[in-house]
C-alpha positions as CSV (number, residue, x, y, z in Angstrom):
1,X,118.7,109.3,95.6
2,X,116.4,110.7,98.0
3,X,114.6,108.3,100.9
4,X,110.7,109.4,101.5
5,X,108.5,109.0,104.5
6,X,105.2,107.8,104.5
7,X,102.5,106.8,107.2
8,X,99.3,105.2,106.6
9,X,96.5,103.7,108.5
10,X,96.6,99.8,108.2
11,X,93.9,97.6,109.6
12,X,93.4,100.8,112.4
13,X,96.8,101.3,113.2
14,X,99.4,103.6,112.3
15,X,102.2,101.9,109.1
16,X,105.4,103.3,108.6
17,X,107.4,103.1,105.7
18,X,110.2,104.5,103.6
19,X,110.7,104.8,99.6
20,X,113.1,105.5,96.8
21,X,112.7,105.6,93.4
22,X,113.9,102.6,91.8
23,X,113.4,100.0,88.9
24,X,110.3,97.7,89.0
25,X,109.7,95.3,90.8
26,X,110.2,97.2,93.9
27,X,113.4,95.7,96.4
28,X,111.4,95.4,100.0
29,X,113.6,95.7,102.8
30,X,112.5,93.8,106.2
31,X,114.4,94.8,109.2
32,X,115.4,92.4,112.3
33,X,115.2,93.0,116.0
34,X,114.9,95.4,117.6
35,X,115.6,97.7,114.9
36,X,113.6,99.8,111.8
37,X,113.8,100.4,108.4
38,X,116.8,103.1,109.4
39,X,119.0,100.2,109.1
40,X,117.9,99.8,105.2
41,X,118.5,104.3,104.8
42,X,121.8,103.5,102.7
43,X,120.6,100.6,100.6
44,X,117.7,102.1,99.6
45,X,119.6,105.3,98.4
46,X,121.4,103.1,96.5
47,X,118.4,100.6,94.8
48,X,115.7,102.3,95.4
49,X,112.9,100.6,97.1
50,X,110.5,100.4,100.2
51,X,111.5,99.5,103.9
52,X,108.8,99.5,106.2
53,X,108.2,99.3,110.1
54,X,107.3,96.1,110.7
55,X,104.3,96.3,113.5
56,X,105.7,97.1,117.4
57,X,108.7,98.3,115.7
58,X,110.1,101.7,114.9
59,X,106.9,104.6,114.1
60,X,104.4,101.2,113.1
61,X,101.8,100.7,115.8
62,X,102.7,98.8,118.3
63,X,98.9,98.1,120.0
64,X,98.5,95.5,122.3
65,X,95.9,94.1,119.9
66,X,98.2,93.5,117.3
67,X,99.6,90.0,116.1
68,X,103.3,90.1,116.7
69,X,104.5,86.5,115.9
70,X,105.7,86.0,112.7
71,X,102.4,85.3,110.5
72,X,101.5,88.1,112.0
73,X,104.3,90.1,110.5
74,X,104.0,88.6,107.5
75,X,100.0,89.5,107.4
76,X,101.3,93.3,108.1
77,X,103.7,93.2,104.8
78,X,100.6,91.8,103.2
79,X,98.2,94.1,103.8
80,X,100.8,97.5,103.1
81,X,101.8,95.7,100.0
82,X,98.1,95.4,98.7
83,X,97.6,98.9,99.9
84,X,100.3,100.1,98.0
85,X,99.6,98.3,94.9
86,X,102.8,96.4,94.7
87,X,102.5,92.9,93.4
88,X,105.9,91.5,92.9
89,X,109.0,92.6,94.9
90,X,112.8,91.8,95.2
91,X,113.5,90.5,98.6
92,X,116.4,91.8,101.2
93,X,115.9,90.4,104.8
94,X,118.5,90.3,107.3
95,X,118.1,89.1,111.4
96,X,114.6,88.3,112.5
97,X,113.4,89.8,108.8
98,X,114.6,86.3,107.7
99,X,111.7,84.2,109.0
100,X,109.3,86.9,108.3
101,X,110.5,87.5,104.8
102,X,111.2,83.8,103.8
103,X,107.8,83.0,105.7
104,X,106.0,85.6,102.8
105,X,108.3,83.8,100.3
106,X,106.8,80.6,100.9
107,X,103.3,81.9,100.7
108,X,103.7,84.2,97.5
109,X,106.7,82.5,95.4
110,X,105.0,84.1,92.6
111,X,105.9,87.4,93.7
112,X,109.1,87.1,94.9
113,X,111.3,88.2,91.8
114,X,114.9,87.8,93.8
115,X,115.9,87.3,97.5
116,X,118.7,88.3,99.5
117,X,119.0,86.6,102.5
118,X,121.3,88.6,105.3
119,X,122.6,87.2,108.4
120,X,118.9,86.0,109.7
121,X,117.3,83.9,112.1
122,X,117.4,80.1,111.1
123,X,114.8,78.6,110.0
124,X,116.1,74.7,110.4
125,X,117.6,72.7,113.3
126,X,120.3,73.8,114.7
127,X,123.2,73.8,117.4
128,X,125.5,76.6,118.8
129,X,123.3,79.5,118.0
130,X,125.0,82.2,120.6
131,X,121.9,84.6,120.9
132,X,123.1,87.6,123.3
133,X,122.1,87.4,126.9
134,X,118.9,89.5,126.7
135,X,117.9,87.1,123.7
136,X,118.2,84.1,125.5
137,X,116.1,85.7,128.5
138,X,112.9,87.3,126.1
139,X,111.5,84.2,125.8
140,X,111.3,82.9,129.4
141,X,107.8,83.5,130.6
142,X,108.5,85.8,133.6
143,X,112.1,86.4,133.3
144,X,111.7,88.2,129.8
145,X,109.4,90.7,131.2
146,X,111.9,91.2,134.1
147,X,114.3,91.3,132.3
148,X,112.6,94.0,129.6
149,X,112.3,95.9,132.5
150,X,115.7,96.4,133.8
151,X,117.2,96.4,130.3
152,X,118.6,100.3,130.2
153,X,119.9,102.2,127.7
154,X,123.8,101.4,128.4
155,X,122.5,97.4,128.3
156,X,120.9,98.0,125.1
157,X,124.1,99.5,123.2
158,X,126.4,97.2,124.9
159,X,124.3,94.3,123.5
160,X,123.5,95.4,120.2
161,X,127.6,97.0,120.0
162,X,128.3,93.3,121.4
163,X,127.5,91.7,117.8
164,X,129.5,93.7,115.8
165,X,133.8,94.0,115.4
166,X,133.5,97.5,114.9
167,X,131.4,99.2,118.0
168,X,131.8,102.7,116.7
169,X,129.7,101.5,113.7
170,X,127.2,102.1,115.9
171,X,127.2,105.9,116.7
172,X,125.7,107.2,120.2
173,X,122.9,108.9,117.7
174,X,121.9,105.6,116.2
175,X,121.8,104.0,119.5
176,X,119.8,107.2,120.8
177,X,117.2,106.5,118.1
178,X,116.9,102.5,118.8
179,X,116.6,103.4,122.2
180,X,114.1,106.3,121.6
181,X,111.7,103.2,120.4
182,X,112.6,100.2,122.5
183,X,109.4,101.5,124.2
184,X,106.6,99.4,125.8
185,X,105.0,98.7,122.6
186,X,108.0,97.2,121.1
187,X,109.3,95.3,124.1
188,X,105.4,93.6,124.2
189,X,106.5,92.7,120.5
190,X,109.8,91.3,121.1
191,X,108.4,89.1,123.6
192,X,105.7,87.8,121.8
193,X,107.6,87.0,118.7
194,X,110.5,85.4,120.0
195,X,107.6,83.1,122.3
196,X,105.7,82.4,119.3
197,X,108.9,81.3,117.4
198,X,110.6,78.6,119.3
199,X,113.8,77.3,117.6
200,X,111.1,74.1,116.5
201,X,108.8,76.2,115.0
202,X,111.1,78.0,113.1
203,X,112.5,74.9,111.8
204,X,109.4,73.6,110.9
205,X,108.7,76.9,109.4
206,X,111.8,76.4,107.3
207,X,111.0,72.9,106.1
208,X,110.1,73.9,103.1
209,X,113.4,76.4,101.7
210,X,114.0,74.1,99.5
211,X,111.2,75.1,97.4
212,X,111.5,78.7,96.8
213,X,113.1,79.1,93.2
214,X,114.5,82.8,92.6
215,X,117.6,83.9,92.3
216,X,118.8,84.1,95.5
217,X,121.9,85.6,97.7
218,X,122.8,84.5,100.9
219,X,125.4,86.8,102.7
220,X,126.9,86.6,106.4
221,X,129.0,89.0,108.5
222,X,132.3,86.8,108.6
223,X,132.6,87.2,112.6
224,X,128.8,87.1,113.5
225,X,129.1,85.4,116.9
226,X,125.2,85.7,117.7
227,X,124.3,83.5,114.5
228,X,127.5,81.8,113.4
229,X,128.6,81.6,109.8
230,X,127.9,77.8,109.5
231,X,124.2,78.5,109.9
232,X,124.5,80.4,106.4
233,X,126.2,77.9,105.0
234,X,123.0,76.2,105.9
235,X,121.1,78.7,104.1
236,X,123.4,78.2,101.1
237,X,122.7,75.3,100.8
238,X,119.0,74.8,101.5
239,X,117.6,77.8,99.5
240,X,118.3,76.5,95.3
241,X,119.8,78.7,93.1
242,X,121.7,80.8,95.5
243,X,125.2,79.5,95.2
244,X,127.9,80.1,97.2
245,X,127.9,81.6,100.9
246,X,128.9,85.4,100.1
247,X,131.2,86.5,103.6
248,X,131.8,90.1,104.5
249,X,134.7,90.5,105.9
250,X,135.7,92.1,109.2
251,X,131.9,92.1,109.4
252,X,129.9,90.7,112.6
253,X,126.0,89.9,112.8
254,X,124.9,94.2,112.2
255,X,126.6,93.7,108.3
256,X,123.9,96.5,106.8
257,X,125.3,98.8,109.6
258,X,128.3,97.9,110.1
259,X,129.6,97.5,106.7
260,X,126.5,99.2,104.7
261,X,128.7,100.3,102.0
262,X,130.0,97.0,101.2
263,X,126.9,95.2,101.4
264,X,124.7,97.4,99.4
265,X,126.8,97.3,96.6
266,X,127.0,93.6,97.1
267,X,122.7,93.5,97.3
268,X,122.4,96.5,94.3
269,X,124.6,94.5,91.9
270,X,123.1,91.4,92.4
271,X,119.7,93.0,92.6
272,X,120.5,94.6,89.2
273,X,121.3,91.0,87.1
């Protein structure tokens, strides 16, 4: 099916967003970092849906007045979703969409009709979390700004390209396009959120997973060595009612771009029940 465009004016700044017809409730894809909603192209085709921008990523605004930590984020999805008129949705979140999705399933589990959770941030104590080199330096006060400034093209696609078993899955055009918007805005954005989300914060954020009662799916890239597969075990087992860990193989931490086919037909059939 076809994928639209849309962008709106949000609270004074810019919102983009992408939709395909689909059945209601509406499936709302949130990206990770330091991506868009062009990771969620093929799964929407395929469900239907909307995937937006989320602020200082991709066409969104990325103003320096902005809140990017993750209540922040999660105010953003509030404010497009009321401005759309969408009440309940079906949940997909993968990366650093997990704590910004699961944080607006904690706030609204009334709205949140089914969850797919998709190789994401944890959200509970933890050890052994690899994060790539440029994720381990973002949150260093100092260094991460250094660090966002010497960060070039060829370092960006070797990192992202570094998380996956399959490099090519990342063409030289996607890259182009990441690259195209790891601008100033979004580097501001990384830097904040990752500052404002210390591992204890996101556990404590994640106290609480145990609560959220929709059908939910967890599924992990089988070779993710940024977020190993024992932390969706975790996830498995924290969030009721979502059974057993579902692995993708030959899959690392990139599973909707690296093995998008797979996966959406994992997400569309589950989606569908």
């Amino acid at each position: 099916m076809s994928v639209d465009e849309h962008t709106i004016e949000l609270a004074g700044s810019p919102a983009f967003y992408r939709t395909a017809p689909g059945p209601d409730p509406p499936t709302l894809y949130v990206h990770g970092v330091p991506t868009s909603s062009d990771d969620w192209i093929p799964f929407l085709q395929r469900t239907g849906g909307i995937a937006p921008d989320l602020i200082g990523f991709g066409r969104s605004g990325k103003g320096g007045n902005l809140d990017f930590s993750t209540t922040g984020l999660v105010d953003f999805l509030e404010r497009l979703l009321a401005e759309l008129g969408i009440d309940r949705v079906k949940l997909v979140v993968h990366d650093w969409g997990g704590p910004v999705g699961l944080a607006f399933a904690h706030r609204h589990p009334d709205r949140v009709e089914r969850l797919v959770v998709c190789n994401a941030v944890p959200m509970f104590e933890v050890e052994g979390v690899r994060w790539h080199l440029l994720g381990r330096l973002w949150p260093r006060p100092g260094i991460g700004e250094l660090a966002m400034g010497a960060t070039t093209r060829g370092i960006l696609a070797r990192t992202l390209r570094g998380g996956i078993v399959h490099p090519d899955a990342l063409t030289d055009a996607r890259i182009a396009t990441i690259w195209e918007q790891f601008d100033q805005g979004t580097q501001r954005a990384i830097l904040r959120l990752t500052r404002a989300s210390d591992p204890a914060t996101l556990a404590a954020m994640g106290a609480d997973l145990y609560k959220l009662d929709a059908p939910a799916l967890v599924i992990w890239g089988e070779k993710d060595n940024f977020v190993p597969r024992s932390h969706g075990e975790t996830y498995a087992k924290l969030i009721p009612n979502s059974g057993e860990l579902k692995i993708i193989p030959g899959s690392g931490h990139s599973v909707p771009v690296e093995k998008s086919e797979e996966t959406a037909k994992l997400v569309m059939n589950f989606l569908a029940n």
